[in-house]
TORKOLDREN-747259 format. One record per residue: x, y, z of N, C-alpha, C, O in turn; residue number from 0; residue in one letter. Coordinates in Angstrom, 2 decimals. Example, Ala and Ser with C-alpha at 12.3 -4.5 7.8 and 13.67 -1.06 7.14 Angstrom:
! residues 2
+---------+---------+---------+---------+---------+---------+---------+---------+---------+---------+---------+---------+-----+----+
|     npx |     npy |     npz |    capx |    capy |    capz |     cpx |     cpy |     cpz |     opx |     opy |     opz |   i | aa |
+---------+---------+---------+---------+---------+---------+---------+---------+---------+---------+---------+---------+-----+----+
|   13.19 |   -5.69 |    7.80 |   12.30 |   -4.50 |    7.80 |   13.20 |   -3.30 |    7.80 |   14.24 |   -3.32 |    8.46 |   0 |  A |
|   12.85 |   -2.25 |    7.08 |   13.67 |   -1.06 |    7.14 |   12.90 |    0.03 |    7.87 |   13.41 |    1.14 |    8.04 |   1 |  S |
+---------+---------+---------+---------+---------+---------+---------+---------+---------+---------+---------+---------+-----+----+
***
This chain:
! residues 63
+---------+---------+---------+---------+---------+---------+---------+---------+---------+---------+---------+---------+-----+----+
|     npx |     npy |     npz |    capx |    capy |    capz |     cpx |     cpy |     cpz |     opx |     opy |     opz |   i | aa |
+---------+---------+---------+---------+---------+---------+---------+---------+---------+---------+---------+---------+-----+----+
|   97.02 |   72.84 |  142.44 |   95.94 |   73.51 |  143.13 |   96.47 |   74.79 |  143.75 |   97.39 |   74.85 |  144.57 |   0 |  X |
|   95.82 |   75.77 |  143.27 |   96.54 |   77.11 |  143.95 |   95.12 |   77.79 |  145.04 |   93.97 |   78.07 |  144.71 |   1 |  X |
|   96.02 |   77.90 |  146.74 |   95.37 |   78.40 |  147.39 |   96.07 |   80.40 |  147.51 |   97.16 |   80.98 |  147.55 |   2 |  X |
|   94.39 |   80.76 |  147.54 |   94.47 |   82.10 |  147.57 |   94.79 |   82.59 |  149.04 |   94.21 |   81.92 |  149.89 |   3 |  X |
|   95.41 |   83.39 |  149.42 |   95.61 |   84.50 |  150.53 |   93.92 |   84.50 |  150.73 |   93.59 |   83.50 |  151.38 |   4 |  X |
|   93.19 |   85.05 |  150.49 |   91.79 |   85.55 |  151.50 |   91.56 |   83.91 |  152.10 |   91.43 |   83.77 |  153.32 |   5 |  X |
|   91.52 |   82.92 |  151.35 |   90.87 |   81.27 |  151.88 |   91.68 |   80.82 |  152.82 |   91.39 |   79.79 |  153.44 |   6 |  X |
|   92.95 |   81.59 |  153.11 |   93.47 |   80.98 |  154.11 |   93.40 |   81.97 |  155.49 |   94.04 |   81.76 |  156.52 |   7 |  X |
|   92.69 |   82.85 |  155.29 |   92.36 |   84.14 |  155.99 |   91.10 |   83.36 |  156.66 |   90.96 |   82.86 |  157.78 |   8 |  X |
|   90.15 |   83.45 |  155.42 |   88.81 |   82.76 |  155.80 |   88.73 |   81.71 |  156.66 |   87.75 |   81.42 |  157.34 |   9 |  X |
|   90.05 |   81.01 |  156.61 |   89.84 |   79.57 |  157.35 |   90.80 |   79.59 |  158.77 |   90.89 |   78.86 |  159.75 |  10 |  X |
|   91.21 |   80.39 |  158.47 |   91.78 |   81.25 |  159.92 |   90.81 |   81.69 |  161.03 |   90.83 |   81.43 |  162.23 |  11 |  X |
|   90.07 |   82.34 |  160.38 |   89.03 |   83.08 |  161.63 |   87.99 |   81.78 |  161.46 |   87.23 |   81.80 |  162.43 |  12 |  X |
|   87.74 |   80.82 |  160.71 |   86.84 |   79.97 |  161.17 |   87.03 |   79.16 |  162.01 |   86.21 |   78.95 |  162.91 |  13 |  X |
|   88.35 |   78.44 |  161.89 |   89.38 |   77.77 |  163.05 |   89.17 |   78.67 |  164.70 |   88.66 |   78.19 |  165.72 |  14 |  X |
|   89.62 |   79.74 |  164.57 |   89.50 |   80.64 |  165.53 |   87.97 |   80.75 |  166.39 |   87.60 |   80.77 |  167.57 |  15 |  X |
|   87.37 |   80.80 |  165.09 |   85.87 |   81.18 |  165.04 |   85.24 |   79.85 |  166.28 |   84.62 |   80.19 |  167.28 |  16 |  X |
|   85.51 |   78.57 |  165.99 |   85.10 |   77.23 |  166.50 |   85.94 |   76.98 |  167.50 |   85.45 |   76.05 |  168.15 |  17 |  X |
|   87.18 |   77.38 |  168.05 |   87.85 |   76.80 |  168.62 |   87.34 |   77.52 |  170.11 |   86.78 |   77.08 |  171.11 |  18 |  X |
|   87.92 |   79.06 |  169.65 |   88.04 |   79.88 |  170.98 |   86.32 |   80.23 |  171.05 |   86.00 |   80.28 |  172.24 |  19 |  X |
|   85.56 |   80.38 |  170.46 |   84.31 |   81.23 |  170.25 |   83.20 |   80.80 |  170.98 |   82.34 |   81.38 |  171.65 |  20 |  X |
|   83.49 |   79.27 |  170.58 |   82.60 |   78.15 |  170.67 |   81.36 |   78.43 |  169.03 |   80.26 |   77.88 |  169.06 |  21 |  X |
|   81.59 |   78.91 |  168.32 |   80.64 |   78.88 |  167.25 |   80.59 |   77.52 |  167.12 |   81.39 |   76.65 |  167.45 |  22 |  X |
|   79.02 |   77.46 |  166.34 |   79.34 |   75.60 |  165.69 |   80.08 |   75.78 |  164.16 |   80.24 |   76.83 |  163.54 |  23 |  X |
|   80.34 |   74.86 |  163.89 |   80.56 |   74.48 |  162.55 |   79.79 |   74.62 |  161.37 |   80.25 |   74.77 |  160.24 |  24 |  X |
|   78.66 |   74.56 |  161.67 |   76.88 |   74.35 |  160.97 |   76.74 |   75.89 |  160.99 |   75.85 |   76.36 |  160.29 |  25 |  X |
|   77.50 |   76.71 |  161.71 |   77.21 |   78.35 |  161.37 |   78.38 |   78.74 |  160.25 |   78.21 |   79.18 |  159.11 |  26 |  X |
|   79.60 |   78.47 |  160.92 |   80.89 |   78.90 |  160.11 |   79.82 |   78.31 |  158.58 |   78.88 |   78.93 |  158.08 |  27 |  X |
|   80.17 |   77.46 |  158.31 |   79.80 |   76.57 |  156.43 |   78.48 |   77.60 |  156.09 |   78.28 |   77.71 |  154.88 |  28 |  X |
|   77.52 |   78.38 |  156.98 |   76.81 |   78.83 |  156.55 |   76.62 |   80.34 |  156.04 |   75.96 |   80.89 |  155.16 |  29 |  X |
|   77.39 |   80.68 |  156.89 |   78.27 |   82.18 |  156.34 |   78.94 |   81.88 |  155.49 |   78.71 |   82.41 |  154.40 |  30 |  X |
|   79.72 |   81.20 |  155.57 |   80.67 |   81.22 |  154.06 |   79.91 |   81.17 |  152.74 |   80.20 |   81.87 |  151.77 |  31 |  X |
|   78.88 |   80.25 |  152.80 |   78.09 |   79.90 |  152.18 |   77.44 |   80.80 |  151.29 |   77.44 |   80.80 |  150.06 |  32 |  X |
|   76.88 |   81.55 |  152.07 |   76.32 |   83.15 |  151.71 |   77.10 |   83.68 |  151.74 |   76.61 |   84.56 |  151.04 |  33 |  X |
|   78.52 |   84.22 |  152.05 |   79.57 |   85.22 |  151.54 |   79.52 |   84.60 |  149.87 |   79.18 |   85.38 |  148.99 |  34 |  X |
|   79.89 |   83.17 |  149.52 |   80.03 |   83.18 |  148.27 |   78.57 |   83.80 |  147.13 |   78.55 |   84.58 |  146.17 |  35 |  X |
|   77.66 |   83.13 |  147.72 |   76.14 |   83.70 |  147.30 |   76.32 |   84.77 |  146.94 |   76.38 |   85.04 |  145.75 |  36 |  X |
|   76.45 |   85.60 |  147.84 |   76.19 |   86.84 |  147.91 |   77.09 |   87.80 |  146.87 |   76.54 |   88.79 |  146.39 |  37 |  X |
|   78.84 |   87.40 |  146.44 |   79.80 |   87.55 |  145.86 |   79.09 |   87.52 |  144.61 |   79.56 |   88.51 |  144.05 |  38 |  X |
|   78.16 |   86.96 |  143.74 |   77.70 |   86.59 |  142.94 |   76.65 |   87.67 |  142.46 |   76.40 |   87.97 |  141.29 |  39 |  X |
|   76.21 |   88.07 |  143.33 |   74.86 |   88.96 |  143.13 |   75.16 |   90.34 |  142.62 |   76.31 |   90.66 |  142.31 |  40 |  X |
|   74.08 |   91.22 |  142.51 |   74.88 |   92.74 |  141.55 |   75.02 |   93.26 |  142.56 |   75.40 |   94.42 |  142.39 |  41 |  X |
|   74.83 |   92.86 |  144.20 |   75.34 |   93.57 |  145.59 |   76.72 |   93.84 |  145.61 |   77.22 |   94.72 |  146.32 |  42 |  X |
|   77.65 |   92.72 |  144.45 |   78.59 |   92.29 |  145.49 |   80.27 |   93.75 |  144.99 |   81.45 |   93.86 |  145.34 |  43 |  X |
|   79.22 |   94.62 |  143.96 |   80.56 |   95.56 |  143.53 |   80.24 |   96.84 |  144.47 |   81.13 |   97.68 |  144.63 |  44 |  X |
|   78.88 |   97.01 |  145.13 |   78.43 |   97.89 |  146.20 |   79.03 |   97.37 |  147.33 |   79.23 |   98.32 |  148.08 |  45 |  X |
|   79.31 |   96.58 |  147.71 |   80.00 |   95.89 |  148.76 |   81.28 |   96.24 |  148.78 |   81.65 |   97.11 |  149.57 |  46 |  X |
|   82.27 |   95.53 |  147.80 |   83.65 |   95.82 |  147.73 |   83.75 |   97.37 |  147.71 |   84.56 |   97.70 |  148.58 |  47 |  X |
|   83.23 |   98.46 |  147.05 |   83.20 |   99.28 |  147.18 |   83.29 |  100.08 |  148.23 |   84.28 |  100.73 |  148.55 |  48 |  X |
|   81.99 |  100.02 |  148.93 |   81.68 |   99.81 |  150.56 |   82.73 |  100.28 |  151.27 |   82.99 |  101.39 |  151.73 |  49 |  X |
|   83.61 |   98.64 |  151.28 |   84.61 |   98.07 |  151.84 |   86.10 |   98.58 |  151.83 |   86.91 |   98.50 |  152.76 |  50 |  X |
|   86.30 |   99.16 |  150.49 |   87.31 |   99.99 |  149.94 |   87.55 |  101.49 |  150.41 |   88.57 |  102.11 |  150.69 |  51 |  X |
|   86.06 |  101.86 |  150.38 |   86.53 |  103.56 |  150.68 |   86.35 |  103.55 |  152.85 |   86.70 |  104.50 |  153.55 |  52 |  X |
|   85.85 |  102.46 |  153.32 |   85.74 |  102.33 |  154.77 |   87.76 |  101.81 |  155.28 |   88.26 |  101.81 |  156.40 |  53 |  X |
|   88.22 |  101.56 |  154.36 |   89.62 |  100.91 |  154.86 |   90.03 |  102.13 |  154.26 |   90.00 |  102.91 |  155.21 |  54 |  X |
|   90.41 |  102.79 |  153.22 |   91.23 |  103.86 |  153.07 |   90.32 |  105.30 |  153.87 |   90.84 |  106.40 |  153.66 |  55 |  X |
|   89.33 |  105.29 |  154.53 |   89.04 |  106.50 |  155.47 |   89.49 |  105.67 |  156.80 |   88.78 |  106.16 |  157.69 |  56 |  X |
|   90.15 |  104.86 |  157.26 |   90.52 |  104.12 |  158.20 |   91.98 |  104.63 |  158.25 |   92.52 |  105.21 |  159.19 |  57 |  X |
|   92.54 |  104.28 |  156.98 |   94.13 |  104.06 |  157.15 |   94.49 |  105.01 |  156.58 |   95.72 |  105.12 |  156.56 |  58 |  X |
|   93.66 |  106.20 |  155.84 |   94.21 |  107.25 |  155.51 |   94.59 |  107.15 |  154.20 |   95.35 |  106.27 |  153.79 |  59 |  X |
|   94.00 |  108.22 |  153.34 |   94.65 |  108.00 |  151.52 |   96.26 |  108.49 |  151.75 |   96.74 |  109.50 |  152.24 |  60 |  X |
|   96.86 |  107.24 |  151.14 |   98.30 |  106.81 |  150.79 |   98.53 |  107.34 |  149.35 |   98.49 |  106.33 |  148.65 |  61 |  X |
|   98.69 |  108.15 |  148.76 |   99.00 |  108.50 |  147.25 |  100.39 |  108.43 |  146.99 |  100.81 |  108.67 |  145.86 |  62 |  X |
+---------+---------+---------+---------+---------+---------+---------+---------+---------+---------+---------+---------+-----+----+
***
């Protein structure tokens, strides 16, 4: 069974998310839920996209 780097990210801030936050549990499973949904949809290359040029205008193009 191979765990990925982001799922242990994901389950990091959910831990975090429930512990310190007080979120419920019944929210965390439901976001995730719809992050995967949503991964699926023709949103989800406008998204990464999104996501890509907002972190390199953040951290600055590295060439």
């Amino acid at each position: 069974m191979t765990v990925s780097l982001p799922l242990v990210v994901l389950g990091f801030f959910a831990w975090a998310a429930i512990k310190y936050l007080g979120v419920r549990v019944w929210i965390v499973v439901l976001i995730t839920l719809f992050g995967f949904w949503l991964s699926r949809t023709f949103l989800a290359p406008a998204i990464e996209s999104g996501t890509r040029s907002g972190v390199t205008v953040i951290n600055g193009q590295h060439i």
